[in-house]
N, C-alpha and C positions, 0 to 999 in steps of 0.2 A: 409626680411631684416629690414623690419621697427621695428617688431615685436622683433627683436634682437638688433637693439639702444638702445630701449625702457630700455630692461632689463639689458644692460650694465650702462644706464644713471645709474638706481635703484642702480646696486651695487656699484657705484663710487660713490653715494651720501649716502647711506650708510655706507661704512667704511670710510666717513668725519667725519660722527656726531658718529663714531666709539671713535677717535682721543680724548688724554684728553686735558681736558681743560686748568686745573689748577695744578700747583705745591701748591701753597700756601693754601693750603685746609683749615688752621687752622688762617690763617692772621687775621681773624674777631673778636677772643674770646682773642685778648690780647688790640680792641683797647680800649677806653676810660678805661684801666685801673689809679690809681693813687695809690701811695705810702702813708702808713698812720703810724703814729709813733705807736709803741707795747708795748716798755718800754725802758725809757732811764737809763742805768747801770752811774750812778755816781760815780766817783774818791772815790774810797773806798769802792765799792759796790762789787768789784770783786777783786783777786790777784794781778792786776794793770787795765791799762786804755788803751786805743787805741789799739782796735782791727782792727787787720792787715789780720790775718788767721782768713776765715769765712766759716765755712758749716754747712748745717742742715741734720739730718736724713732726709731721704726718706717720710716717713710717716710725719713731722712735727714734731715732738714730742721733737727733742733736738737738740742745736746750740751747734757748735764745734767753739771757738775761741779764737785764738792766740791773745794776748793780751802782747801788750810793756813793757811799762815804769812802774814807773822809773828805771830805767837800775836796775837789780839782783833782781826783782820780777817779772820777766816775767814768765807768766802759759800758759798752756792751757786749757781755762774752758769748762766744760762740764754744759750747762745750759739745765732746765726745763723749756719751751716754755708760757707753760701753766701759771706755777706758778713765773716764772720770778726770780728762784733761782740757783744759781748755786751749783749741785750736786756732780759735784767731780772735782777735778783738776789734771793737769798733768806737772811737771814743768824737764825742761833737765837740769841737770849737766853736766859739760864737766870737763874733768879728776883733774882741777886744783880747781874745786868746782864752781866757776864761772856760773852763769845763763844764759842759751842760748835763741835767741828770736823763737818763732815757727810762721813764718812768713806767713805760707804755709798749708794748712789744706785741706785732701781729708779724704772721707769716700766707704766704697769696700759694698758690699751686704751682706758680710759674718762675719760684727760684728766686723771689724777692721779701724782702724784711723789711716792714716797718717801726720806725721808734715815733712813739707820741713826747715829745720833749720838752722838759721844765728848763728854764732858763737858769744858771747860777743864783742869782739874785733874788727868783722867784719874783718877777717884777717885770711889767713892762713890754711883754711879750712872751711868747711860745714860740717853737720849732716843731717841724715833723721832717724824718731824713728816710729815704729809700737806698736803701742797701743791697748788696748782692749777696744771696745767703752763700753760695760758692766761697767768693773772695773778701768776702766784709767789706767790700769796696763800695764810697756812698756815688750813689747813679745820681740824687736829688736832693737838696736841702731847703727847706723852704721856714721864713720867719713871717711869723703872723702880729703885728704887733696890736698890743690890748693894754689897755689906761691900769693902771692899779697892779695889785696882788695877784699874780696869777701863776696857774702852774696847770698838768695838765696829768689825767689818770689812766682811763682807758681806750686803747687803741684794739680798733677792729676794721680788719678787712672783706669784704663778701663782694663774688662773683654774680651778678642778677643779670640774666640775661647773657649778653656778650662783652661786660661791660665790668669793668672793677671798679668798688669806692670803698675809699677812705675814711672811717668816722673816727672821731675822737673828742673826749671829754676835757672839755679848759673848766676850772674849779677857783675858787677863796672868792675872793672880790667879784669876778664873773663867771656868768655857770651857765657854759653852752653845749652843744654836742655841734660841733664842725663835720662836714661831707664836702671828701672832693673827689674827684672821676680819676680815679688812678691808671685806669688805660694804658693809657702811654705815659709809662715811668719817666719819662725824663720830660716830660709837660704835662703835672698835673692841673685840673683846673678848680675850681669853684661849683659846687652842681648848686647853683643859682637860685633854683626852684627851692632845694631844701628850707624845713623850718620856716623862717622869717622872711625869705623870698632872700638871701643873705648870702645862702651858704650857711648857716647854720641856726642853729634854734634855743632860743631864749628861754632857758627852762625855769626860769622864774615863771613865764607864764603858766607854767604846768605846775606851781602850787612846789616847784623844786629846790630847795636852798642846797645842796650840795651832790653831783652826779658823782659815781665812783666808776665801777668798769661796766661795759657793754658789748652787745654780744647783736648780730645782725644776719637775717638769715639770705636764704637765696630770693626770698621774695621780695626781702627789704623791711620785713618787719623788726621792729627792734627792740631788745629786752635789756631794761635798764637799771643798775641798783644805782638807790639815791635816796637822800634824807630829804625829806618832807618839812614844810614850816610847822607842824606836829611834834620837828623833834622826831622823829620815828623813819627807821628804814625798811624801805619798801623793795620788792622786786615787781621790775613794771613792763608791759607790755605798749609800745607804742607802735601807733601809724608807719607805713614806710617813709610819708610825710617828715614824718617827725613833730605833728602837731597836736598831734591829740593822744590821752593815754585811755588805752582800751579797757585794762584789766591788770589790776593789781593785787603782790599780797605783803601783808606786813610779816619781815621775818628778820629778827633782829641780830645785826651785826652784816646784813649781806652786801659784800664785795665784789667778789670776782664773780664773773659772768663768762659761759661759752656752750657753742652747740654741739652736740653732738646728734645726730637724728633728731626725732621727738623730743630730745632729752637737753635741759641744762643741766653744764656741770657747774657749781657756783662757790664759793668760799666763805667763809666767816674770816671777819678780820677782829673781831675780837681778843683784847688779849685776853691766854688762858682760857680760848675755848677755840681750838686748832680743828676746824671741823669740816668737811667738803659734804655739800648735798648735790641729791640727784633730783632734779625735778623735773616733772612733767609739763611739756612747752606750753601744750593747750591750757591748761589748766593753773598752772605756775602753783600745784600743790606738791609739797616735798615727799616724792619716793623713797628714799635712801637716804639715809645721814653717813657717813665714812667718818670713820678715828682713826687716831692713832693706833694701832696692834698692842703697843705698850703704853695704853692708856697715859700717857705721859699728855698735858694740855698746856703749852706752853707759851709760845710767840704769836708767831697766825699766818695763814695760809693767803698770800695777796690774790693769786691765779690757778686755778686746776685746769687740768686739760685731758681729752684722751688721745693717745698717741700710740702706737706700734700695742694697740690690745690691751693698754692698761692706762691709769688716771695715772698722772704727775699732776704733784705741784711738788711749792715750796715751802717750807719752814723760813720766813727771812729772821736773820736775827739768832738763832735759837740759842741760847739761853747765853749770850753776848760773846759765843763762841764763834759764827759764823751760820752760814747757810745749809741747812740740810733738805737735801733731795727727798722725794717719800713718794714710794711708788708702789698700787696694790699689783697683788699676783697678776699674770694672764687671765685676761675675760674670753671666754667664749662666745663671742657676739654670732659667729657666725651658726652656729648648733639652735642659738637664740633667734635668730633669724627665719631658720629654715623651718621652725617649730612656729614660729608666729603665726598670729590669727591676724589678718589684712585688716590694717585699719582703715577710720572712716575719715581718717581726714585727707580734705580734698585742697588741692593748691588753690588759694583764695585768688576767686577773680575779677575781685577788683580791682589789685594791684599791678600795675603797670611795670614793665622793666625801667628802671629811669636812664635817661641819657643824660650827658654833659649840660644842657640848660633848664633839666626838668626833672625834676622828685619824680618817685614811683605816685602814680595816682590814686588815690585810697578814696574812695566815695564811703564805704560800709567798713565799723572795722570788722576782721577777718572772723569768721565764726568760728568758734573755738570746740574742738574734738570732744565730745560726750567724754567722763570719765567713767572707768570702769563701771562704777557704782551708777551713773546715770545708764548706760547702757540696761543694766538689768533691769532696772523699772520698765525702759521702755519696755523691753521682752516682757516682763510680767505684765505691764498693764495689753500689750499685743494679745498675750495668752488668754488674759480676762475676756476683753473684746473679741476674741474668736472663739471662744466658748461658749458668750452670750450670743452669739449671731447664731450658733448651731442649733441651741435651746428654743430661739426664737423660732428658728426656719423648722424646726421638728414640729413645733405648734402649729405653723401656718399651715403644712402638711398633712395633719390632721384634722 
C-alpha cells in the first residue's frame, strides 16, 4: 500500500510541473523598446500632408499612406523605406472628378492594397478601391452609398481559411463595420451572412456610438477600438460574426488596432500623448506602452504596425511641419521565439472559415488564453492538491 502512495504522489506531482505556465511567452522582447524618428515628410515633400492611412509591407521595405490635405490633393503614397522617396502614387476620383480621402489603408500577402475611403464631401456615401501594390494601378473601386454624414476609419484585411475579406469601419451619422469576400479582386462580394445578415453590422446595437480602427485575425475574430454611449473608449474583442462583443477594456484614447501573433499593436490618438501599446490578444491587458526616445508628446500616432522586425508608425501632423516616420530598433523576435515556453492557446473551434454567403460561425465566444498571472494559481493551487492527496494517501496507508 505504501508502496502505491508513493507512486500515486510521483504521478500527481508530475503532471503539475506537466501544466503551462505561461501565455505570454513573448512579453519580454517588446519591453524597453522606444520610438525613434526615420524621416519627417514635410508639406510639399509628398502629394499632401497628414497621413491618416498607415501600413507598411511585411518585409519593411515600403509604407502605404493615406495622406489628407489640402482638401483635392489627397494621394495615396507608396513610399521607399529605405531611401525616404515616394515611388508611386494612387489618388481616387469620384464620378464628379472630386478628390476622395483614403483614410483607411490594409495590405493582403498577395500584392494587393486596400483603401477604406471617405468621400470629399464626407456625405452621402463611401468607397473602397483595390490596388496593385507593384504598380498603384486600381484593379477595383466599388461605392457604397449611405444616407447622412459619413466617412470611413479602419480597413482590414484577413486571410481565414482559403478565403480573403474585407472589413472596414463607416463612422459620424452611421457606425457599421462592412465585410466583403475579397477573393477574387476584381468581384468583390458582400459576405451576406455578416452582422445584420447585411454585409455588415450595426454597432449601435453593440452599445457603439463611434468605431475607429480594427484589426481581424485568421479566425475571424475581431478587435475593435470604439467609443461607447459612456463616452469612454474601449478596446473590444468581437464575434467572427460580428454580433456580439466578448470581452472588453477601457483604455483611453485607443485607436489604431493590428495583429501581430498573440499581440496587438495599437495607438493612442490623443493629442499630446503620442503612445503605441503592446497588448496581449487573449486578455486585451497592456503589455508594453512605446514613447517617443525623446520624450517629446506631440500629435498622435493614427496606425502602428510590425514590419521587417520593428514597430512603425506615424507621427501625422507633427507639430504643423508635416509627417514623421518613427520606428523602434530591430526586435529579436526570433531568439524570442526559440526561448518561448508553448502556449496554451488553442485555435477556437467554434469558429467556421466563412465563405462568400456566410460569416464565420461563432456558437461560444473563443476562450481566452490564461494570463500569466492566472497560470500560476493554477500551478499553485495544482501543487496544493497534490500535496494534500500525498498526505492523505500516506494516512490511509497506515
Amino acid at each position: 500500500m505504501k508502496k502505491l502512495s508513493v507512486l500515486l504522489c510521483a504521478v500527481l506531482l508530475i503532471a503539475m510541473t506537466a501544466l503551462p505556465v505561461s501565455a505570454g511567452s513573448m512579453d519580454s522582447v517588446w519591453q524597453g523598446l522606444a520610438l525613434e524618428e526615420h524621416h519627417l515628410f514635410a508639406t510639399g515633400d509628398l502629394g499632401a500632408m497628414h497621413m491618416r492611412g498607415f501600413d507598411v509591407t511585411e518585409d519593411g521595405k515600403y509604407i502605404l499612406g493615406g495622406v489628407l490635405n489640402p482638401k483635392g490633393q489627397s494621394t495615396l503614397e507608396k513610399i521607399d523605406v529605405e531611401k525616404n522617396v515616394n515611388v508611386a502614387s494612387y489618388q481616387h476620383k469620384e464620378e464628379d472628378g472630386l478628390i476622395s480621402y483614403v483614410k483607411g489603408v490594409a495590405i493582403d500577402d498577395r500584392g494587393y492594397v486596400y483603401g477604406g475611403i471617405a468621400n470629399n464631401a464626407n456625405k452621402g456615401a463611401v468607397y473602397f478601391a483595390i490596388i496593385e501594390l507593384e504598380t498603384m494601378k486600381e484593379v477595383h473601386s466599388e461605392k457604397i452609398e449611405i444616407d447622412g454624414k459619413v466617412g470611413v476609419n479602419g480597413t482590414y484585411v484577413s486571410k481565414i481559411g482559403d478565403r480573403y475579406y474585407l472589413y472596414f469601419v463607416v463612422n459620424y451619422d452611421t457606425d457599421r463595420i462592412y465585410c466583403y469576400d475579397v477573393t477574387d479582386v476584381n468581384n468583390p462580394t458582400l459576405n451576406t451572412a455578416f452582422g445584420d445578415n447585411k454585409g455588415y453590422m450595426d454597432l449601435t446595437k453593440l452599445d457603439i456610438t463611434e468605431g475607429n480602427y480594427l484589426a481581424v485575425d485568421d479566425q475571424g475574430v475581431i478587435y475593435l477600438a470604439a467609443t461607447k454611449s459612456d463616452k469612454k473608449v474601449y478596446l473590444m474583442q468581437l464575434t467572427a460574426d460580428g454580433k456580439t462583443v466578448t470581452q472588453s477594456n477601457q483604455i483611453d484614447g485607443m485607436y489604431g488596432v493590428d495583429i501581430y501573433k498573440d499581440y496587438l499593436i495599437c495607438t493612442n490618438n490623443t493629442k499630446g500623448k503620442t503612445e503605441v501599446y503592446v497588448i496581449d490578444k487573449a486578455t486585451l491587458k497592456i503589455v508594453s506602452t512605446i514613447k517617443d526616445a525623446s520624450g517629446e508628446m506631440n500629435s498622435y500616432y493614427p496606425y502602428a504596425v510590425v514590419a521587417g522586425n520593428r514597430i512603425y508608425t506615424v507621427e501625422a501632423n507633427y507639430l504643423s511641419l508635416g509627417d514623421r516616420i518613427m520606428r523602434t530598433a530591430e526586435i529579436n523576435f526570433a531568439a524570442a521565439e526559440t526561448t518561448a515556453a508553448p502556449t496554451t492557446t488553442a485555435a477556437p473551434t467554434t469558429t467556421a472559415a466563412p465563405t462568400t454567403t456566410a460569416a464565420p460561425a461563432v456558437t461560444t465566444a473563443p476562450a481566452a488564453t490564461p494570463s500569466t498571472a492566472d497560470n500560476g494559481m493554477i500551478f499553485a493551487m495544482a501543487g496544493l492538491m497534490a500535496v494534500a492527496a500525498c498526505v492523505f494517501m500516506k494516512k490511509r496507508a497506515r
